[in-house]
C-alpha positions as CSV (number, residue, x, y, z in Angstrom):
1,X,-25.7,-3.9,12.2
2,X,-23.4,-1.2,13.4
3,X,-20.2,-0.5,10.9
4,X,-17.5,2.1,11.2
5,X,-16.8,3.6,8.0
6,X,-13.5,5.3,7.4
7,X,-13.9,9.0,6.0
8,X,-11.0,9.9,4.2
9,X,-12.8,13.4,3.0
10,X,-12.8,11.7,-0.7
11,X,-15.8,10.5,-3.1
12,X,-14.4,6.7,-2.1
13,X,-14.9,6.4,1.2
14,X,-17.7,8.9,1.1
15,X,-19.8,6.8,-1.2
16,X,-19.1,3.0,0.7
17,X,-20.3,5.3,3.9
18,X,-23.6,6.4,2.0
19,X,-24.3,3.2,0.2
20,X,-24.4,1.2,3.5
21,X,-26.4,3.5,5.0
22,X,-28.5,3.5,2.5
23,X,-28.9,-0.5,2.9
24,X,-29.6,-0.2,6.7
25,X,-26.4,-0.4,8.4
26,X,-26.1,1.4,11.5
27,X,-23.3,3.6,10.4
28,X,-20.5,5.6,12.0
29,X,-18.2,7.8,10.3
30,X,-15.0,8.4,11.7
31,X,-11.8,10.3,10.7
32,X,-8.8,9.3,11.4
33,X,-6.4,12.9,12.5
34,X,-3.2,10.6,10.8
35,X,-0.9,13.8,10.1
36,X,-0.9,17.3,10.8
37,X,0.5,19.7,7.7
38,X,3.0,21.9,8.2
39,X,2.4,23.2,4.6
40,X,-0.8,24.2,3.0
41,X,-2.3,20.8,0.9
42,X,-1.9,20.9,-2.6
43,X,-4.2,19.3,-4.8
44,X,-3.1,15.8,-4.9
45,X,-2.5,15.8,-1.0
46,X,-5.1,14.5,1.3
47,X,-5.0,14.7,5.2
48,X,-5.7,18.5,5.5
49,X,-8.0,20.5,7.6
50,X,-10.7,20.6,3.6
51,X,-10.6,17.0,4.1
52,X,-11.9,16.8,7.3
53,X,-14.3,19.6,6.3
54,X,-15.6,17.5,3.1
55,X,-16.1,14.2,5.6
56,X,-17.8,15.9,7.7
57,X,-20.1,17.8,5.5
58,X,-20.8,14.1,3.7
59,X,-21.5,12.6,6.6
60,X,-24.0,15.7,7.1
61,X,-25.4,14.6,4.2
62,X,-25.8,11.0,4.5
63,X,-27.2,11.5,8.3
64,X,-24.7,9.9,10.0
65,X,-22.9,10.8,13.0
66,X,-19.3,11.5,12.4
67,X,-16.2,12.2,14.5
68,X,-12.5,12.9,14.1
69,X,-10.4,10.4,15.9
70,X,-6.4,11.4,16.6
71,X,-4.2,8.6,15.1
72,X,-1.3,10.5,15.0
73,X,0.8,8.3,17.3
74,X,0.0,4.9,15.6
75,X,0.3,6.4,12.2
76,X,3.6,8.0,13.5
77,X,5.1,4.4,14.8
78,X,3.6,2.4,12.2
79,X,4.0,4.1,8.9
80,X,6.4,7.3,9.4
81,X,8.7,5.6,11.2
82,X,8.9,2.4,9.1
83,X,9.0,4.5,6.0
84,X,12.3,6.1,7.2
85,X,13.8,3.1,8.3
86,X,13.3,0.7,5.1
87,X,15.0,3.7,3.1
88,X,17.6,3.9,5.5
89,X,18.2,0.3,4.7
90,X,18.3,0.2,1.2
91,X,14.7,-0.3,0.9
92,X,11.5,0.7,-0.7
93,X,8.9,0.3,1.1
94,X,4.9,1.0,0.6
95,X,3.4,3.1,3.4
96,X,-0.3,2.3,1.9
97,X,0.1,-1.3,2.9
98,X,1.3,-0.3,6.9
99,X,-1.5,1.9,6.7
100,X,-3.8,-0.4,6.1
101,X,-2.9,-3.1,8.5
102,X,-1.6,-1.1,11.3
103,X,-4.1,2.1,11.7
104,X,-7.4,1.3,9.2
105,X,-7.7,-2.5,10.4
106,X,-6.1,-2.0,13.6
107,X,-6.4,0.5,15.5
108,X,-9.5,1.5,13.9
109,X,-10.7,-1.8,14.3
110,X,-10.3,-1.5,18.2
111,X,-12.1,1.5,18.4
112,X,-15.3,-0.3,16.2
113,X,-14.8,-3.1,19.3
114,X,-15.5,-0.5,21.9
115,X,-18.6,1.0,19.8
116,X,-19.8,-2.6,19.2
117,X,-19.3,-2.3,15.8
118,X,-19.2,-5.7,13.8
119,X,-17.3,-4.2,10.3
120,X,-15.2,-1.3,9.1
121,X,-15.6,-0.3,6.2
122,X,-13.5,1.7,3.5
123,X,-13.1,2.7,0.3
124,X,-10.7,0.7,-1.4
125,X,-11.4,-1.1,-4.8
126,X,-11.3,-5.0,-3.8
127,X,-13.9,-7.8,-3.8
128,X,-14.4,-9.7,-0.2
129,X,-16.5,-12.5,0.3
130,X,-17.0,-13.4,3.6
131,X,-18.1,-17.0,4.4
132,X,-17.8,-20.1,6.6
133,X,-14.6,-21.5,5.6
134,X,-13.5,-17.8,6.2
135,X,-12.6,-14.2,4.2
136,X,-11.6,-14.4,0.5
137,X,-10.0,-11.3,-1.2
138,X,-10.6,-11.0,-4.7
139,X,-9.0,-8.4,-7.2
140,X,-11.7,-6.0,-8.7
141,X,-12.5,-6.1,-11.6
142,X,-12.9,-2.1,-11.9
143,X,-9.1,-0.7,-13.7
144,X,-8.8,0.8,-10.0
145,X,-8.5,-2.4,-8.3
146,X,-6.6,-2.4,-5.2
147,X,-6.0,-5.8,-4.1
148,X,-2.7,-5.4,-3.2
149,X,-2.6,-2.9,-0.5
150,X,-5.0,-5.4,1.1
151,X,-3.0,-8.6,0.9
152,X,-1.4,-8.3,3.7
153,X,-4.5,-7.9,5.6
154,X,-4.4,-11.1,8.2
155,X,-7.9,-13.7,7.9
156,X,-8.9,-11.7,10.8
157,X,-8.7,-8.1,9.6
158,X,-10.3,-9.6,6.6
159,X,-13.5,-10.9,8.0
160,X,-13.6,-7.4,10.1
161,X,-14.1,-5.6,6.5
162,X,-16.6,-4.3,4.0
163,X,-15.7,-2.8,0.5
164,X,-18.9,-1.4,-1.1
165,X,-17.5,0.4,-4.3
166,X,-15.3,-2.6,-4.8
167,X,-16.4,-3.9,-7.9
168,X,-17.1,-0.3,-9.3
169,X,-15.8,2.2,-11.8
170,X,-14.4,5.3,-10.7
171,X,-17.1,6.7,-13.2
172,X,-19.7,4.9,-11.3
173,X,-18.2,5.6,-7.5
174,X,-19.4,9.2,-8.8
175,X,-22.4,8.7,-10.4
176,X,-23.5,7.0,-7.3
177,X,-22.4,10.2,-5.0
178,X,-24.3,12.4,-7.3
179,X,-27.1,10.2,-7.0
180,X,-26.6,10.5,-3.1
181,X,-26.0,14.4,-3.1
182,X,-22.9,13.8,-1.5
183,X,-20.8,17.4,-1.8
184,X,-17.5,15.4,-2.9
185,X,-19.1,14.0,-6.0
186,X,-16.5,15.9,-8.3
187,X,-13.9,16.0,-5.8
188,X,-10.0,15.6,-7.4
189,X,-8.5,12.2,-6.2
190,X,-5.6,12.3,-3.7
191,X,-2.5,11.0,-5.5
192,X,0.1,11.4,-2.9
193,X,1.5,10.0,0.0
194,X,-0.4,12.0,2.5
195,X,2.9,12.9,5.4
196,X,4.8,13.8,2.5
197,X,4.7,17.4,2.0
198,X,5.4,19.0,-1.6
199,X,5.5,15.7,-3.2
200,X,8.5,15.1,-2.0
201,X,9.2,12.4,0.4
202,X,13.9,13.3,0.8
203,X,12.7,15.9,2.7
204,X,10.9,12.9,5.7
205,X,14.0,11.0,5.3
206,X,16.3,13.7,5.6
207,X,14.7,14.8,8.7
208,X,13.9,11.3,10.2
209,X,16.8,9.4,8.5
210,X,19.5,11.4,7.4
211,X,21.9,8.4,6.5
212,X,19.8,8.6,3.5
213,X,20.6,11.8,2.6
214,X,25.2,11.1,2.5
215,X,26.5,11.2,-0.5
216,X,28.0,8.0,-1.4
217,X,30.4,6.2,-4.8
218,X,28.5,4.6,-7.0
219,X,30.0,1.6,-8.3
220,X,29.1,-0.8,-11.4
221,X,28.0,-5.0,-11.2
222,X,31.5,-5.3,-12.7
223,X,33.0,-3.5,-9.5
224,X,34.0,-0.8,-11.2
225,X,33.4,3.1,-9.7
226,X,31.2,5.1,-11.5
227,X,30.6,8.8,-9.6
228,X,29.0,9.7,-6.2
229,X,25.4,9.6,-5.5
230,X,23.6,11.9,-3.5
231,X,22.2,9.7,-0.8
232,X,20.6,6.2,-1.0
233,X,17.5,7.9,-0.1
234,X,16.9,9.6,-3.0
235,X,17.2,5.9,-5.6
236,X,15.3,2.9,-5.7
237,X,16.0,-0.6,-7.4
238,X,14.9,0.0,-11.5
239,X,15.7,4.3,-11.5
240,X,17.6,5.6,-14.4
241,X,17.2,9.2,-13.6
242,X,19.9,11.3,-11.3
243,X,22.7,8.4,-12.1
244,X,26.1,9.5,-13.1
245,X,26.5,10.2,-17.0
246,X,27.8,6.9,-19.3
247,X,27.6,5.3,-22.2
248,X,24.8,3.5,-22.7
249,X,21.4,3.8,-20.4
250,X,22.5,2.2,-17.0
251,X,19.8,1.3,-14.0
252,X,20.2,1.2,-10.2
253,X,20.3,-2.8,-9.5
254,X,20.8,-2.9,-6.0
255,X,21.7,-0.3,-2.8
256,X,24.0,-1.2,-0.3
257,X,23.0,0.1,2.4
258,X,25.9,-1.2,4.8
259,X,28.6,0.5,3.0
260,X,26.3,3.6,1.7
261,X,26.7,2.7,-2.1
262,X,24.6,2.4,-5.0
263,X,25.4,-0.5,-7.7
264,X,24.2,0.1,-11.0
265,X,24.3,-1.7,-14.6
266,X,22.8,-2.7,-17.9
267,X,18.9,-2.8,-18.0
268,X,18.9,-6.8,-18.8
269,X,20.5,-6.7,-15.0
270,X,17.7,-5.9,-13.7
271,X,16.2,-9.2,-14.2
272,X,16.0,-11.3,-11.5
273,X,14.9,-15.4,-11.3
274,X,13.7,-15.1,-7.5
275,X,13.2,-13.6,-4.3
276,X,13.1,-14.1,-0.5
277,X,10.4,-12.3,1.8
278,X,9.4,-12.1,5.2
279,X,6.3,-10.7,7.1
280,X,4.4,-13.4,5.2
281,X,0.6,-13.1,5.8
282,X,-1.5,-16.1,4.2
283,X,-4.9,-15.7,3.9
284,X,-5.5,-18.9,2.5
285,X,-2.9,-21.4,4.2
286,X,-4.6,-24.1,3.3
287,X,-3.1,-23.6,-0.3
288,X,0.8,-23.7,0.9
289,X,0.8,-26.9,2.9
290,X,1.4,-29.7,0.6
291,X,4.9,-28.4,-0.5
292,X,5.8,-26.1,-3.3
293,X,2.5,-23.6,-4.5
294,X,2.2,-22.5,-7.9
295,X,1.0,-18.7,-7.7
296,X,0.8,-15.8,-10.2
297,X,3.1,-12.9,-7.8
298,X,2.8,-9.2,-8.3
299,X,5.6,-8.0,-6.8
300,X,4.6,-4.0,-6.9
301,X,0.6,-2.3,-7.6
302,X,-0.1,-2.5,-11.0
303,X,2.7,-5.0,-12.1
304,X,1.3,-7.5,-14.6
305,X,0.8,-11.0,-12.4
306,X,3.8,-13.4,-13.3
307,X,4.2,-17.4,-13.1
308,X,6.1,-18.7,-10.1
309,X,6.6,-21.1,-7.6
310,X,6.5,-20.3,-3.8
311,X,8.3,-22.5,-1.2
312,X,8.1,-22.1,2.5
313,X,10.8,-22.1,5.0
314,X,9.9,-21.2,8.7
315,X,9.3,-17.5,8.9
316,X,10.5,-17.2,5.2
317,X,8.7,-17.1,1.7
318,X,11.0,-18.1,-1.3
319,X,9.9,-17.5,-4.3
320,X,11.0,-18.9,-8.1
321,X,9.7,-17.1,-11.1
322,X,9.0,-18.8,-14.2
323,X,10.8,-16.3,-16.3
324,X,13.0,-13.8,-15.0
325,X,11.3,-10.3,-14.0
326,X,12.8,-6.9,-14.0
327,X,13.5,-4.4,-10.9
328,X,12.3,-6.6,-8.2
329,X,12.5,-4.3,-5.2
330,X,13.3,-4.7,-1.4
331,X,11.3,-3.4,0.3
332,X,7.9,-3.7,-2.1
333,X,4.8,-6.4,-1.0
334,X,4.8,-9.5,-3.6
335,X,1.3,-10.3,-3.7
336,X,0.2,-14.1,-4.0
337,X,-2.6,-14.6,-6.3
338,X,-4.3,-17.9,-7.6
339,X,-3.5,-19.4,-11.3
340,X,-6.1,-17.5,-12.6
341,X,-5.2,-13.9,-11.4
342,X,-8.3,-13.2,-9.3
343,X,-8.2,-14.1,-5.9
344,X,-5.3,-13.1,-3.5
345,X,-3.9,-16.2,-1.3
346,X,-1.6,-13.8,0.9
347,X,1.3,-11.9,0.9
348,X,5.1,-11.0,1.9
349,X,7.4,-7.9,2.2
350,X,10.0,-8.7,0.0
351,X,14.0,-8.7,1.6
352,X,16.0,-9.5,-1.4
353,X,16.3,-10.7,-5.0
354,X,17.7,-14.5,-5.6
């Protein structure tokens, strides 16, 4: 069975390529061209010409052909562009998630249709099961797991993918490329978001936003004005750093991005009871249509899962947490999970707290 396999130029992606060759998969290694540097990669960055060096030299070693595919337009429209225009609405937004359901299970997707390709495959650290009642997305158990950035991935996408190091260690993910003599096996891990440059992402709103970058007042939950920020571009919902001197520690709790100001207050006023979302993917509906769902929500990678109760209302999620959480953030994916934590049921893009 043919599968494409995303080739990042990292041990990740390099070792889910290898392993399913190594099980008999007929596989295809493909980079996708996503951004083109303007300034030499650092070592966190990923998306440079050593990248597409290192994937091609693993593919080399795997014996699998592998080609370099230019995804700059979609990545541009889908990701880029989104990117600058949550921020220039007061929003944060996560560009791993758009790049994951726009370019890796969509337009790469459509080229594995035109090579007859049945899967794609990536890297990521997530459990799938694929069976007749459909695809069900599981968190890994491995301390890398990454079922968030997946769970907006539509039923569809779902049943289009394969994880192989899902349920690994990074530890093992390496031993395994050793073990394969795949020449990334030490390779440092890419931290950063790859079209930001120098680690520091004002400089792409600046350039593709520059609302975000006017100084604006800075005002408190009691109404009262506190200084001048330096652009709404440069805070997000929860940041204590870069906010004008006071008393005692204050927090951003909300950015207006109507009237350019940034509202900030006392760290209990960050906690929120609820939120509203939109873009709500649900990978398993069947949960949601007798009325109210009780869910565990992780409302950014990595939060802890909290208690909550989801309602739905046309093309709108609302969502009631058991106990108040703090610096819920426009902007951010809340991730639906079952009562137990382990399997993901869907997901929304968060609008505003409630």
């Amino acid at each position: 069975m043919r599968v494409v396999a995303a080739m990042s130029g990292g041990v990740d992606s390099a070792v889910a390529a290898g392993l399913l060759a190594e099980a008999g998969y007929d596989v295809v290694g493909v980079t996708m061209k996503m951004y083109a540097p303007t300034k030499p990669a650092h070592a966190k960055s990923c998306c440079g010409a050593d990248d597409f060096d290192d994937a091609r030299r693993t593919a080399s070693a795997i014996g699998i052909p592998h080609y370099v595919l230019d995804f700059e337009e979609t990545f541009r429209r889908g990701v880029i562009e989104r990117f600058a225009r949550e921020y220039a609405q007061g929003r944060t937004p996560n560009p791993c998630v758009s790049c994951n359901n726009d370019v890796k299970l969509g337009t790469l997707r459509a080229y594995a249709d035109r090579l007859g390709a049945r899967y794609v495959a990536t890297g990521h650290y997530a459990r799938l099961e694929h069976g007749a009642d459909g695809p069900r997305l599981f968190r890994s158990e491995s301390p890398k797991d990454q079922a968030y950035a997946l769970a907006q991935l539509t039923p569809e996408q779902l049943s289009r993918l394969l994880l192989p190091v899902g349920q690994m260690t990074k530890a093992e993910t390496r031993a395994h490329a050793a073990r394969l003599g795949l020449p990334v096996a030490e390779k440092t891990e890419s931290q950063d978001i790859c079209f930001v440059e120098g680690g520091d992402y004002r400089e792409v709103l600046a350039a593709l936003a520059p609302s975000t970058a006017i100084p604006g007042p800075v005002m408190t939950t009691a109404g009262a004005a506190a200084g001048t920020h330096a652009g709404i571009g440069c805070y997000t919902v929860g940041q204590r750093r870069g906010l004008p001197a006071g008393g005692s520690p204050r927090y951003v709790t909300r950015i207006d991005a109507a009237t350019n100001t940034i509202v900030i207050g006392r760290e209990d006023e960050l906690d929120v009871d609820g939120l509203i979302a939109d873009e709500v993917n649900l990978i398993r509906p069947e949960r949601f249509t007798a009325g109210p769902a009780r869910v565990l929500a992780m409302t950014r990678y990595r939060a802890k899962p909290a208690a909550a109760t989801v309602t739905l209302d046309g093309d709108a999620l609302h969502l009631r947490f058991q106990t108040p959480q703090r610096a819920v953030t426009p902007g951010q994916l809340v991730a639906l999970l079952d009562n137990d934590g382990t399997e993901v049921l869907g997901a929304a893009t968060i609008r505003a707290t409630a």
